[in-house]
C-alpha positions as CSV (number, residue, x, y, z in Angstrom):
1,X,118.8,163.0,-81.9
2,X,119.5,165.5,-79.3
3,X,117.9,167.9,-77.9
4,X,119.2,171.9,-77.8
5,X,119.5,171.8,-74.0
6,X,121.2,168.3,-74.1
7,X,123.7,168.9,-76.2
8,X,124.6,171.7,-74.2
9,X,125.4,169.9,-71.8
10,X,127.4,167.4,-73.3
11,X,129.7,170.5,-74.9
12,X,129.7,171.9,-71.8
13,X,131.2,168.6,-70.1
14,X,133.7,168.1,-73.0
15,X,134.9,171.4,-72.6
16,X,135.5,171.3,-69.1
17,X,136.9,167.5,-69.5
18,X,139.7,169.2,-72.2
19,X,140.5,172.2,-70.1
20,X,140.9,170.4,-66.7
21,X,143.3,168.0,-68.7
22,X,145.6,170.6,-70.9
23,X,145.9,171.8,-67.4
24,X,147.2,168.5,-65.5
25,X,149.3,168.1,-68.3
26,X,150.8,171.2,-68.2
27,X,151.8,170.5,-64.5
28,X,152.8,167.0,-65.6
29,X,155.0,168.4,-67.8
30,X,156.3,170.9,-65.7
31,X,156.8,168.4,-62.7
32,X,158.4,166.2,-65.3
33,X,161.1,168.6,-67.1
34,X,162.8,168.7,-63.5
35,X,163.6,165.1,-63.4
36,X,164.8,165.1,-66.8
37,X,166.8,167.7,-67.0
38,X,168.4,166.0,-63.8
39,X,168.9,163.0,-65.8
40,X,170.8,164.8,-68.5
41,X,172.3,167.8,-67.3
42,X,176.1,165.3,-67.3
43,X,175.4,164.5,-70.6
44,X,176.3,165.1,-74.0
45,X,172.8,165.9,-75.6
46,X,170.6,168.5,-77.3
47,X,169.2,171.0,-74.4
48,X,165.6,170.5,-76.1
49,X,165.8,166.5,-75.7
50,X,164.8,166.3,-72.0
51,X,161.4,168.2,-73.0
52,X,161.1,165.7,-76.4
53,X,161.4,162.7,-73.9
54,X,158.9,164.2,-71.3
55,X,156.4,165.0,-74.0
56,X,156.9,161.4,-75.0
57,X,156.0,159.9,-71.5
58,X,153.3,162.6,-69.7
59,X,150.4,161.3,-71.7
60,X,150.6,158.3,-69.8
61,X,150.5,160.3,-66.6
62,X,147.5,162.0,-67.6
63,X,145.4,158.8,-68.3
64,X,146.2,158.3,-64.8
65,X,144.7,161.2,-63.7
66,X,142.0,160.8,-66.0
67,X,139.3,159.2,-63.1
68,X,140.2,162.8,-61.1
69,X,139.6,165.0,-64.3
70,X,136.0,163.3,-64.9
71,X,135.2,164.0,-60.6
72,X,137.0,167.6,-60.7
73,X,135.5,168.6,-64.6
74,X,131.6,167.2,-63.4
75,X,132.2,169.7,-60.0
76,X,133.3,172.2,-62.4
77,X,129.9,171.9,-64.9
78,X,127.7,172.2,-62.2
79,X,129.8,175.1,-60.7
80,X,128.8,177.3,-63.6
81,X,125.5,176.0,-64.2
82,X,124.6,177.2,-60.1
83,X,126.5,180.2,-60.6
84,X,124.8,181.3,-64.4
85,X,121.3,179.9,-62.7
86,X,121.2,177.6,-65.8
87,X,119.8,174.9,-63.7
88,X,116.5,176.3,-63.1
89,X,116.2,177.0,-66.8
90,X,117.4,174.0,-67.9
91,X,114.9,172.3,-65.2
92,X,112.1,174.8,-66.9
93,X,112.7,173.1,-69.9
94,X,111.6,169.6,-68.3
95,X,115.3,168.4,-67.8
96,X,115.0,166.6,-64.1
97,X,118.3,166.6,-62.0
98,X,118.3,162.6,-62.9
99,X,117.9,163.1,-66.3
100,X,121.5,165.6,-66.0
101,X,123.1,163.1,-64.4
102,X,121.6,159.9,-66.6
103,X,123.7,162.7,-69.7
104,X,126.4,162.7,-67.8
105,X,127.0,159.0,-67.3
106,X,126.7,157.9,-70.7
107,X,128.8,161.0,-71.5
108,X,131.1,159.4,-69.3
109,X,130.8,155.8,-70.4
110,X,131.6,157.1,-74.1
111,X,134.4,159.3,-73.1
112,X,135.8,156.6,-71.1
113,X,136.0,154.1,-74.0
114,X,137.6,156.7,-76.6
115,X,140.3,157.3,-74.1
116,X,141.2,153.2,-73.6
117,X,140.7,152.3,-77.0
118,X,142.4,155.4,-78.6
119,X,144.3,157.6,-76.2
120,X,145.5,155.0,-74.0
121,X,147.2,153.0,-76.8
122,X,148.5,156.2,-78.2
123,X,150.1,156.9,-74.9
124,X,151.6,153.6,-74.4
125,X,153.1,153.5,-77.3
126,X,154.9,156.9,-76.8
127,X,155.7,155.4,-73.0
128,X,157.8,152.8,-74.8
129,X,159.6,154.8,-77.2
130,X,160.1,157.0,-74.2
131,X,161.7,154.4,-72.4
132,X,163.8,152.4,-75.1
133,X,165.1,156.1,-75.9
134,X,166.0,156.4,-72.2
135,X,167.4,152.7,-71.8
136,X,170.2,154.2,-74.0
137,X,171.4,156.6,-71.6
138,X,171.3,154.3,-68.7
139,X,173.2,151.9,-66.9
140,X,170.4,149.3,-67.4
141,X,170.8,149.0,-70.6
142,X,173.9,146.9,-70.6
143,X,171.4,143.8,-68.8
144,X,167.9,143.4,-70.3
145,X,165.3,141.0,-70.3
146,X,162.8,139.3,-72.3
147,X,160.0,136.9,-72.4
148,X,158.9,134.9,-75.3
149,X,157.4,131.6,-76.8
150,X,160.6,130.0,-76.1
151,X,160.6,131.0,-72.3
152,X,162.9,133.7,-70.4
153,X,166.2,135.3,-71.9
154,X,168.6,137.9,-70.3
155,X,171.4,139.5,-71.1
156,X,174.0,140.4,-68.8
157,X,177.6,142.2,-69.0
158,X,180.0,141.5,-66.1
159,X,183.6,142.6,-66.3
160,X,183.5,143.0,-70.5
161,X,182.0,139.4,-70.6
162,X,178.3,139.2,-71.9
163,X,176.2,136.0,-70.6
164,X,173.0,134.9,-72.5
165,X,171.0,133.3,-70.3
166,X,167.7,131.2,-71.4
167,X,165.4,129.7,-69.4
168,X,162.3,127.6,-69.9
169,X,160.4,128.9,-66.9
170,X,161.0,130.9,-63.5
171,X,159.5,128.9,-60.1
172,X,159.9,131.0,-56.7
173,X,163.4,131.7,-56.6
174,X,164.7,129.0,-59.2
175,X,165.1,129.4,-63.0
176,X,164.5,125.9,-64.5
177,X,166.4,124.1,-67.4
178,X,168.6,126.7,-67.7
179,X,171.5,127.4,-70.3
180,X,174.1,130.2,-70.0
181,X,176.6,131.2,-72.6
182,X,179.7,133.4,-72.1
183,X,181.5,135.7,-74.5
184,X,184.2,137.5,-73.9
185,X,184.9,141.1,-75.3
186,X,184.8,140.0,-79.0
187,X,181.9,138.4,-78.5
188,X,183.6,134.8,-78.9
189,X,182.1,131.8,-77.0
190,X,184.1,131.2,-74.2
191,X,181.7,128.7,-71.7
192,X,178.6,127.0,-71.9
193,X,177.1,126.4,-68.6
194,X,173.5,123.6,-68.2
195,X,171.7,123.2,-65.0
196,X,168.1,121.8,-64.3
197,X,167.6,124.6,-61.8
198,X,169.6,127.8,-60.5
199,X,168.7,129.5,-57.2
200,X,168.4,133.8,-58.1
201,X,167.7,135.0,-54.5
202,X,170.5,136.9,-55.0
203,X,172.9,138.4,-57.5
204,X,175.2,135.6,-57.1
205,X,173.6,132.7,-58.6
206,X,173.8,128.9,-57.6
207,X,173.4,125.9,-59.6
208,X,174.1,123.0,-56.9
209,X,174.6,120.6,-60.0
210,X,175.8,122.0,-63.8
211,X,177.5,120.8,-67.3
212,X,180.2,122.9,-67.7
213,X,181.5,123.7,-71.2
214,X,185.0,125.5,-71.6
215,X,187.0,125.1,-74.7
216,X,185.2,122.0,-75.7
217,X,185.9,120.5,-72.0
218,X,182.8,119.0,-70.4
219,X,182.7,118.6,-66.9
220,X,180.1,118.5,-64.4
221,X,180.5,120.6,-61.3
222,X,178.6,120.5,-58.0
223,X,177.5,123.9,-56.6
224,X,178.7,126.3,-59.4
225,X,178.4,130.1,-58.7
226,X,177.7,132.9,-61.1
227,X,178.1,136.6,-60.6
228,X,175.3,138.8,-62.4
229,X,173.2,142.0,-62.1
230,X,170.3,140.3,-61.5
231,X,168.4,138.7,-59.3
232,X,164.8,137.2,-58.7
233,X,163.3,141.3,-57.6
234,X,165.6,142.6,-60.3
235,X,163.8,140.7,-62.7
236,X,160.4,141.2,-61.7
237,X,160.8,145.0,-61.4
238,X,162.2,145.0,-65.1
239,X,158.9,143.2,-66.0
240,X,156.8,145.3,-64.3
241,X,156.6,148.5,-66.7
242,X,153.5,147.4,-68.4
243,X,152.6,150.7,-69.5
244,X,154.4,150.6,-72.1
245,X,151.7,147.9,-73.7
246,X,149.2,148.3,-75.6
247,X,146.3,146.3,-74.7
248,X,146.8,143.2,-77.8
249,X,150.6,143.4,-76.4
250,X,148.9,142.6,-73.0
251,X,147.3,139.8,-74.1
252,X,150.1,138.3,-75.4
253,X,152.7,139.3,-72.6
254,X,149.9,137.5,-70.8
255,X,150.3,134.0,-72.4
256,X,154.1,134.2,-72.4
257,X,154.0,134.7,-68.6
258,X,151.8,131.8,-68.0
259,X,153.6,129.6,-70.6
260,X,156.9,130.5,-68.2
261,X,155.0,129.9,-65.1
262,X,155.4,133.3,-64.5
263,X,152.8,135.5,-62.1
264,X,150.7,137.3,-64.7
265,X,148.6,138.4,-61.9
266,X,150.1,142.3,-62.4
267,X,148.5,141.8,-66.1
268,X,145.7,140.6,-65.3
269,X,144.9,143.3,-63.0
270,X,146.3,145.7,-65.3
271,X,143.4,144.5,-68.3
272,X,140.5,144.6,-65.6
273,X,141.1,147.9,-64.7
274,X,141.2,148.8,-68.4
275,X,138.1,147.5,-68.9
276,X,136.3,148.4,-66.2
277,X,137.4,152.2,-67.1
278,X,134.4,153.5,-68.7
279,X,132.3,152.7,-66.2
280,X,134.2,153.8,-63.1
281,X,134.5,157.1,-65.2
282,X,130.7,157.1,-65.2
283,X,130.2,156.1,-61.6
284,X,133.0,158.9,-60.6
285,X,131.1,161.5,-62.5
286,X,127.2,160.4,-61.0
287,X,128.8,160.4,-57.7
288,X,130.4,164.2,-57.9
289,X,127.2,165.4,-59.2
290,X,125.3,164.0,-56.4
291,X,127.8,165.6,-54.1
292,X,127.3,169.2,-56.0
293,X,123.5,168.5,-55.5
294,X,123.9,168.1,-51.8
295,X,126.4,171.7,-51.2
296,X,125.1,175.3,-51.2
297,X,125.5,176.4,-54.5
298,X,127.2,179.9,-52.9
299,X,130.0,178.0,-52.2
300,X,133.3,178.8,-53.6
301,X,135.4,177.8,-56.8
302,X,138.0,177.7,-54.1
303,X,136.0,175.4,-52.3
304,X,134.7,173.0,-55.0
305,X,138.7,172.8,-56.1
306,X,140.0,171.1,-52.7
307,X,136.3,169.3,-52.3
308,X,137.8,167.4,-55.5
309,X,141.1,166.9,-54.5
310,X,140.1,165.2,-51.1
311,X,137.9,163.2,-53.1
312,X,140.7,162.3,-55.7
313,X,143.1,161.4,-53.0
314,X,140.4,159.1,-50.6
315,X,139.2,157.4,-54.0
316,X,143.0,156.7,-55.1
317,X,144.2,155.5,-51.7
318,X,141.2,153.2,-51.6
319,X,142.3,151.9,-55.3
320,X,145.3,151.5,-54.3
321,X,144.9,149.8,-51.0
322,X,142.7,147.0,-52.5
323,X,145.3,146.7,-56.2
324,X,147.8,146.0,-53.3
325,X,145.9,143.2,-51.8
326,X,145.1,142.0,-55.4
327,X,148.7,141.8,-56.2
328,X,149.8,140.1,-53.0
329,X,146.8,137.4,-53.0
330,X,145.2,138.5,-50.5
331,X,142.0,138.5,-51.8
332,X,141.0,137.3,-55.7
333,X,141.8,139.4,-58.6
334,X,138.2,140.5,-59.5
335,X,137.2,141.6,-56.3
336,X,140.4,143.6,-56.5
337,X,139.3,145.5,-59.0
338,X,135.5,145.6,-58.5
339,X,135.0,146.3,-54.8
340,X,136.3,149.9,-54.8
341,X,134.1,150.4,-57.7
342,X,131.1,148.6,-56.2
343,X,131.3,150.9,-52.9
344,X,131.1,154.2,-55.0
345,X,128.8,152.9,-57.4
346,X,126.4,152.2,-53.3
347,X,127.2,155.7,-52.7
348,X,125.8,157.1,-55.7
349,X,122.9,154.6,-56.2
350,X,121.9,156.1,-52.4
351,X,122.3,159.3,-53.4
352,X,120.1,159.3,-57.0
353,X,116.6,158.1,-54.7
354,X,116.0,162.0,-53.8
355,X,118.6,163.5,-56.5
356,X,115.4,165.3,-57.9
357,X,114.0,166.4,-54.6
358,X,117.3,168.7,-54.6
């Protein structure tokens, strides 16, 4: 069990965790309303719908934030605790600064997995009702794609013709063993259209050789051209809203890419970072504390409040920087991931060898 003063500080650390976030979220949903009232303000819809669809997608937001809330709500703790001298009495009552910090990271660590396991697949469920709601209203909507066991599909509408498109798997900048179907208005076939391989650099797509279908006419036709909406970037940006996932969705988005030969590197990267969560929320919070160990404790609330946000922006540049070199192959996956992690975690380990002498 816990101890009196222990559990203090855990509630304490909760408390601050829940305030700091009601307040990102409020400024998340404030920053959001803007854009969706934008979005709406030509069309015909309830006046409170903009604020149901940003209330759908902020949560998401905020689990984004949530490595900047741990930093900014530890500074926070020991704020109060130097300014209410509870750290002398807490120390009087043979709590070493260590042992405060060795609380907080398994605080942390057990914070960290509540909000993947539970608030994070909360939230990205909301994210995709947030976006299938808002698909409807845009011009997207009328070209979609999927992946499944069976390979890629889109859907396309050019000039009140709709094309079904299948494809077993996408290489570079070629679909492979490809079938396309047209329908006219009515949604009556009007072509069928084979090709081993179809070049998608760009919008206008080109089979060099295709089986042509059109009213039960087969001929075969040497560089055939086809105008759509898409091409190989459109297609990869439209598969690159994983947020919307929950993490067994992941998984199996995961296998369908591969079984395309589709780059599931983005996932991949995506489910480390998820799992490796927790503990960057733990190795965020040891390192803030050492950092509130090492300043005057006179120092101001002012202070402490853009000492966290120059810490949030360094550590999500440096996240970022190194996601981006994941991404592009640069360097492997893991490392990716890992090394940003593995720098702070240097940082604090150096820091904890004369934590108690502070």
């Amino acid at each position: 069990m816990f101890k009196t003063y222990e559990k203090y500080i855990i509630k304490n650390f909760i408390n601050k965790f829940i305030a700091i976030s009601i307040i990102f979220f409020s400024l998340v949903i404030i920053l959001s309303i803007l854009e969706e009232i934008s979005f709406f303000k030509n069309l015909d819809v309830n006046f409170l719908f903009p604020y149901f669809l940003t209330l759908l997608s902020a949560p998401i937001t905020l689990f984004e934030m949530f490595p900047f809330i741990f930093l900014i709500a530890t500074q926070f703790l020991f704020f109060d605790l130097f300014k209410k001298e509870e750290l002398n009495l807490l120390k009087s009552n043979g709590m070493s600064n260590l042992k405060i910090i060795k609380i907080l990271f398994f605080s942390s660590l057990l914070m960290g997995l509540l909000t993947v396991v539970i608030f994070y697949n909360a939230a990205s469920k909301l994210k995709f009702f947030y976006t299938d709601i808002k698909n409807k209203f845009s011009n997207d909507n009328k070209y979609l794609a999927v992946v499944t066991d069976s390979g890629l599909w889109l859907k396309d509408e050019i000039e009140e013709n709709t094309f079904i498109v299948k494809a077993t798997n996408i290489k570079d900048n070629y679909l492979i063993n490809v079938i396309i179907y047209k329908f006219d208005k009515n949604f009556n076939l009007e072509k069928t259209i084979q090709s081993e391989k179809i070049n998608i650099e760009k919008k206008r797509w080109l089979a060099q050789k295709s089986i042509v279908t059109d009213k039960n006419i087969t001929n075969e036709v040497v560089n055939f051209e086809i105008q759509t909406n898409f091409n190989q970037e459109k297609i990869n940006n439209l598969f690159s809203n994983i947020s919307t996932l929950n993490i067994l969705e992941l998984f199996d988005l995961k296998k369908d890419y591969e079984n395309l030969g589709y780059s599931s590197d983005e996932i991949l990267i995506h489910l480390l970072k998820l799992f490796s969560t927790p503990f960057f929320y733990g190795v965020l919070t040891v390192m803030s504390s050492i950092i509130m160990f090492n300043f005057k404790k006179d120092k101001s609330l002012f202070f402490h409040i853009i000492l966290g946000i120059l810490m949030s922006v360094i550590i999500y540049y440096i996240n970022f920087m190194f996601t981006s070199l994941g991404n592009n192959g640069k360097i492997p996956i893991v490392m990716s991931i890992f090394l940003p992690i593995l720098f702070i975690s240097i940082f604090a380990i150096i820091g904890l060898i004369r934590v108690n002498e502070k």
